[in-house]
C-alpha positions in Angstrom: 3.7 14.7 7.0 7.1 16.7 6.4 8.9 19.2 4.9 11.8 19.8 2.8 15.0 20.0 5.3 13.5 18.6 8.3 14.6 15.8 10.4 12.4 12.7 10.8 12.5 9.5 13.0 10.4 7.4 11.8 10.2 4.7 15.2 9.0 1.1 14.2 9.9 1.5 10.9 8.7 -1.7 9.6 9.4 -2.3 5.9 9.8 1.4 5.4 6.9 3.2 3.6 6.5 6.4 5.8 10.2 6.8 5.9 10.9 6.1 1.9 8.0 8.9 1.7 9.4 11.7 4.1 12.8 11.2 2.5 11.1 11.5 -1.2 9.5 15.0 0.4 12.9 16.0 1.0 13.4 15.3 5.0 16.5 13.6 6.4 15.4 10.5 7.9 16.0 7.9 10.1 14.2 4.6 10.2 14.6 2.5 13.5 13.4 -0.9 14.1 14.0 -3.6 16.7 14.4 -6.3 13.9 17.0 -6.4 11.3 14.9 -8.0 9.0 12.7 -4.8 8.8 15.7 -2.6 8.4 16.8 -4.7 5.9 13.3 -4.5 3.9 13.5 -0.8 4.6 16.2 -0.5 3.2 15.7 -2.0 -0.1 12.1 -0.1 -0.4 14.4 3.2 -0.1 17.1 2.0 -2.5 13.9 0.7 -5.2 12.3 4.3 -4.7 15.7 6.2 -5.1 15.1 7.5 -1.7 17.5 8.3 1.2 17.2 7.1 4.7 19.4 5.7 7.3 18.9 2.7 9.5 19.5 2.2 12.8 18.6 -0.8 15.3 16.4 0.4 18.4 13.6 -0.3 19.9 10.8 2.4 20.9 12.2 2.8 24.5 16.1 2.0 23.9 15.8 4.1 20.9 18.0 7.6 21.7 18.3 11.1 20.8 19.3 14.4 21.4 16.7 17.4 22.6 15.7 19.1 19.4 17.2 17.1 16.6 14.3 15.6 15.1 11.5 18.2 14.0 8.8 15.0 14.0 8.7 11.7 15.4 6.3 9.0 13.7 5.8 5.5 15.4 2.9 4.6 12.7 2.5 0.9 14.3 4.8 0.3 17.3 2.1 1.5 20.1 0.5 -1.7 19.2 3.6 -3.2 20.6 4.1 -1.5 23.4 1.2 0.3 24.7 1.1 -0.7 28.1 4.6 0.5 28.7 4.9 3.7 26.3 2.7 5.8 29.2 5.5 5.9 31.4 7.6 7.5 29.1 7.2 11.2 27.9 9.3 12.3 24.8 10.0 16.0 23.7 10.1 17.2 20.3 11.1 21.0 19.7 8.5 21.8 22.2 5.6 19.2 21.5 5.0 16.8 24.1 3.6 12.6 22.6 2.4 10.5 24.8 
């Protein structure tokens, strides 16, 4: 899923599983949810593992970023949320294009 040094945003985050195990591989990660109970669950799955991530509140089309600072995006669960309005929106990742 990632490698040692890279940058991960892991997008719908839920209780934090994939991000607890892409910080435990050694990525930087960020874990963004729309609902502060999941961040806080995430958060103490991270803390319980001795893993690393950071939080932040966003939802899968407020959530922001800069061109090339992630080297993966994940959104494990959130198209089930938001499938009828992700198509509209195109996202770059150090040259990969999700749809």
């Amino acid at each position: 899923m990632s490698s040692p040094g890279w940058r991960v945003a892991d997008i719908g985050c839920g209780n934090g599983v994939m991000a607890t195990e892409a910080a435990l591989m050694g990525a930087g990660v960020d874990a963004i949810d729309i609902s502060p109970a999941m961040l806080a669950l995430a958060d103490i799955y991270a803390r319980d593992r001795k893993a690393t991530i950071r939080t932040q509140s966003a939802g899968l089309l407020s959530f922001a970023y800069q061109p090339n600072s992630y080297d993966l995006i994940v959104s494990e669960f959130t198209r089930y949320h938001a499938i009828c309005r992700i198509s509209a929106r195109r996202w770059r990742c150090r040259g990969s294009t999700m749809h």
